[in-house]
C-alpha positions in Angstrom: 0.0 0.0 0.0 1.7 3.1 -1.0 0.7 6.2 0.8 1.9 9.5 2.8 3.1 8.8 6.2 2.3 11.7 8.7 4.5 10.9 11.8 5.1 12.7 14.6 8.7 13.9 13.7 6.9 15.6 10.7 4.4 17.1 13.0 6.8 18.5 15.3 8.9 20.3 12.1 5.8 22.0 11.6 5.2 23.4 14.7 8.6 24.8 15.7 8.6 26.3 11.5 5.2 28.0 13.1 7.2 29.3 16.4 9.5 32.2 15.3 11.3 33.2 18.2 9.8 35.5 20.2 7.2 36.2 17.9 3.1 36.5 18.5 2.1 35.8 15.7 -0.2 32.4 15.4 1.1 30.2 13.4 -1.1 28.7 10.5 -2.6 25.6 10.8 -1.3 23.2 8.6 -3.1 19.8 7.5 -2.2 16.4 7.1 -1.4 15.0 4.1 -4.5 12.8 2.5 -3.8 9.2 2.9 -3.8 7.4 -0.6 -3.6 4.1 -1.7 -3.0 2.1 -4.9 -6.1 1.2 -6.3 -6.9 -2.8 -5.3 -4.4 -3.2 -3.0 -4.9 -6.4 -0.8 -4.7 -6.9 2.8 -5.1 -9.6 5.0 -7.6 -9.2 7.9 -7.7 -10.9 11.3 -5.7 -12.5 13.9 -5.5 -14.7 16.8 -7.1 -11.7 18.8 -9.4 -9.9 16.4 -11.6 -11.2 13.4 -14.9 -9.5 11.2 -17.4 -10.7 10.4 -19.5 -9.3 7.2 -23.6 -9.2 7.7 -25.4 -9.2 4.2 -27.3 -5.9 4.1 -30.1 -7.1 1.3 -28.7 -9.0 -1.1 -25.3 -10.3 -1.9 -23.3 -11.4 -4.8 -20.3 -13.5 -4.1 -18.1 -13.8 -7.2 -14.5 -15.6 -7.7 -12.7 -12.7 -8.2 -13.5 -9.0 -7.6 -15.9 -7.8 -10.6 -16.3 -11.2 -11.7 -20.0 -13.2 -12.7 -21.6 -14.4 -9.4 -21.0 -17.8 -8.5 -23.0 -17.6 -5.2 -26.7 -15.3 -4.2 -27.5 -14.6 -0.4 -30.4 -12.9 1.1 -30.3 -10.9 4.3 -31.7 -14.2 6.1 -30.5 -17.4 5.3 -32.8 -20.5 5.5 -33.4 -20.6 9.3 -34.5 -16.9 9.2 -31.5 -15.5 10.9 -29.0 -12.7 9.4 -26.5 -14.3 6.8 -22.9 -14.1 7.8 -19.4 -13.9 6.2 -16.0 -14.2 7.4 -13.9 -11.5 6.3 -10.6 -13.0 5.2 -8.9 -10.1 3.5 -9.9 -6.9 1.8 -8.9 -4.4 -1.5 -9.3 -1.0 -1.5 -9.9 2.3 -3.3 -7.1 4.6 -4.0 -8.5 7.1 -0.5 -7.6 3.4 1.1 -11.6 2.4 1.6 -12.2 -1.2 1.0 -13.9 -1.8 -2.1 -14.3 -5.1 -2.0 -14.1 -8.6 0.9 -12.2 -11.6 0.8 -14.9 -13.4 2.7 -15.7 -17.0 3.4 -19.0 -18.3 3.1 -21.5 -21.4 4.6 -21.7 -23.2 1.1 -20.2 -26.6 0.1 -16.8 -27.5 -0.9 -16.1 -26.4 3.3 -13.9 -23.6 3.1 -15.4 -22.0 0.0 -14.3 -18.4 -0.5 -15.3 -15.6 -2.7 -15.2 -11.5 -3.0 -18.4 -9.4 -2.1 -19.0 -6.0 -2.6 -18.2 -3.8 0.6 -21.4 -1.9 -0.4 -23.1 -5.2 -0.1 -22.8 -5.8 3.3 -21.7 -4.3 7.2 -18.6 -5.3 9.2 -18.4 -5.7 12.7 -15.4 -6.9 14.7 -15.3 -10.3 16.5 -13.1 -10.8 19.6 -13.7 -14.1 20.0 -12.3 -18.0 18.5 -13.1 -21.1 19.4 -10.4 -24.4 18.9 -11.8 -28.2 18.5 -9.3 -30.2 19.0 -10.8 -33.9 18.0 -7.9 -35.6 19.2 -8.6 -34.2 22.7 -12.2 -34.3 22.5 -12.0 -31.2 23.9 -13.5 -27.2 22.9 -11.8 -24.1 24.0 -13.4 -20.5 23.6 -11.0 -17.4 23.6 -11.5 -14.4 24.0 -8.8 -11.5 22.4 -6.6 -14.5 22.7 -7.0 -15.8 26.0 -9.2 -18.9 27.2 -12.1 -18.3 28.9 -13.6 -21.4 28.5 -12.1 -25.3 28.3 -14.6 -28.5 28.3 -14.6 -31.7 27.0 -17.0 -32.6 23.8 -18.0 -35.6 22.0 -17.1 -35.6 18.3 -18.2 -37.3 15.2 -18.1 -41.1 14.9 -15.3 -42.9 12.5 -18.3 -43.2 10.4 -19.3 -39.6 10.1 -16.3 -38.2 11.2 -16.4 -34.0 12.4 -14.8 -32.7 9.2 -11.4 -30.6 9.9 -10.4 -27.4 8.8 -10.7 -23.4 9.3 -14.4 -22.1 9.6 -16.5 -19.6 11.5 -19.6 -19.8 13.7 -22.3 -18.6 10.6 -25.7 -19.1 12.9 -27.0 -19.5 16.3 -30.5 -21.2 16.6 -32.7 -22.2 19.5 -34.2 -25.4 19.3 -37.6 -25.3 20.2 -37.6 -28.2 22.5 -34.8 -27.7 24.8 -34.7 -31.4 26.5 -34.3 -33.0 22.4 -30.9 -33.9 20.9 -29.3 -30.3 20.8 -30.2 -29.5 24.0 -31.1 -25.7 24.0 -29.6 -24.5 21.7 -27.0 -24.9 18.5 -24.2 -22.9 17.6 -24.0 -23.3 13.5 -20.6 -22.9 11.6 -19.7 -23.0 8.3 -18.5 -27.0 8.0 -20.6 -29.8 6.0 -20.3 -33.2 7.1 -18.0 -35.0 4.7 -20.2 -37.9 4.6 -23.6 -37.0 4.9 -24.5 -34.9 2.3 -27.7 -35.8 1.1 -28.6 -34.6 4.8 -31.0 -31.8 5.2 -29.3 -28.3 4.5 -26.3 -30.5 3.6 -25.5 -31.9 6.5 -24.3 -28.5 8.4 -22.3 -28.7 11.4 -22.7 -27.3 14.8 -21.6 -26.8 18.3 -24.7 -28.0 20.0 -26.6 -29.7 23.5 -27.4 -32.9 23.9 -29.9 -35.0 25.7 -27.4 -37.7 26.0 -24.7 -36.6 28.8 -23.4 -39.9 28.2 -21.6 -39.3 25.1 -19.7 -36.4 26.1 -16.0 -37.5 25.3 -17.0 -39.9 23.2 -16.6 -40.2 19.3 -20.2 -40.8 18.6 -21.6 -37.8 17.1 -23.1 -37.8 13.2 -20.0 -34.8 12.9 -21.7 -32.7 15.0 -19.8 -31.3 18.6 -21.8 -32.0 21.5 -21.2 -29.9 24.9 -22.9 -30.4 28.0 -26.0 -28.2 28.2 -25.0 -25.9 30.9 -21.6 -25.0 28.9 -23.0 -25.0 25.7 -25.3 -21.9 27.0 -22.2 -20.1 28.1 -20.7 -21.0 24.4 -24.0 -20.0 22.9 -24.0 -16.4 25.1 -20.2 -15.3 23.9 -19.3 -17.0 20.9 -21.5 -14.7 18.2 -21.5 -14.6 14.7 -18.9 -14.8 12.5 -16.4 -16.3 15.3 -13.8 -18.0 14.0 -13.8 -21.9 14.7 -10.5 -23.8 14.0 -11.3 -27.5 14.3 -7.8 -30.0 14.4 -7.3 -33.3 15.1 
């Protein structure tokens, strides 16, 4: 990104070329440069502490590349009648440095599927929380800017259906409308399909959910899904919003 840097050094020339001597005259105020940019410049966005997450204001277009033909339509609710969500992986911006376009990734089949959407098209908010599945642990952490605030042990999807691995983000929260049924009370959606079961319904999404089965906790017996015991899936549920990043590893 090539623009005009305004330090402080260069603020501090022009005040003393203001100040001369004894004088009393006022010096004139003097302005910072305007900050440019080279048109479409990338840069990456997010880190262990800090991600965004992009909410579709109407409509959205998600293409391959910026400007390209649409390979992908959202509304601003998805199927479940809750906000659609990106992740924002990266952005490129306008020559006054404003993004023009996001890197995002989005809840659609082959997992990890990315694409570029407008910056007109939607709103970005900042997330300060990621959540770890570690499968080999049977085990979910929650952090928060980068620390862990919350550690408990899961059960994971059988060898059969395995819980697929990868890089994704939490993409829906939903309330089950009978908290004592198999997701307890409620299911924290992310962006992963089950590798196996994909003529499911929805295509086989993954979640971070309840269970009426306390039983399987640490157990590999899941259909993909991550099950938490209901009291600390409610505290996962109450912090872990939107557009959270969730890592899952064996």
């Amino acid at each position: 990104m090539r623009h005009q840097t305004f330090t402080f050094f260069t603020l501090l020339l022009l005040l003393v070329a203001g100040c001369g001597g004894m004088t009393t005259k006022r010096a004139r105020p003097v302005a910072p440069p305007e900050r440019t940019c080279a048109a479409g410049t990338f840069h990456h966005v997010g880190s262990a502490r800090l991600a965004y997450a992009a909410i579709v204001k109407s409509q959205a277009a998600v293409s391959p590349r910026a400007g390209a033909r649409a390979f992908a339509r959202f509304g601003r609710l998805n199927q479940n009648g809750v906000p659609t969500i990106f992740s924002v992986r990266g952005a490129r911006v306008d020559r006054r440095c404003r993004p023009a376009s996001y890197f995002v990734q989005i809840p659609r089949r082959p997992n990890g599927l990315t694409g570029w959407v407008p910056a007109a098209q939607v709103r970005v908010e900042p997330i300060h929380t990621r959540i770890v599945v570690d499968l080999s642990e049977r085990r979910v952490v929650l952090y928060r800017d980068a620390r862990p605030v919350l550690s408990a042990t899961a059960a994971i999807g059988s060898s059969a259906t395995p819980t697929p691995t990868g890089s994704f983000y939490v993409n829906q929260r939903l309330v089950p409308t009978d908290p004592s049924g198999p997701y307890g009370p409620g299911a924290v959606g992310i962006s992963a399909f089950s590798n196996v079961l994909t003529g499911w319904a929805q295509g086989g999404p993954i979640a971070i959910h309840g269970t009426n089965e306390p039983w399987s906790i640490g157990k590999a017996v899941s259909n993909g899904c991550i099950r938490l015991p209901n009291a600390t899936l409610r505290r996962v549920f109450a912090q872990a919003l939107s557009g959270t990043p969730v890592l899952i590893r064996r």
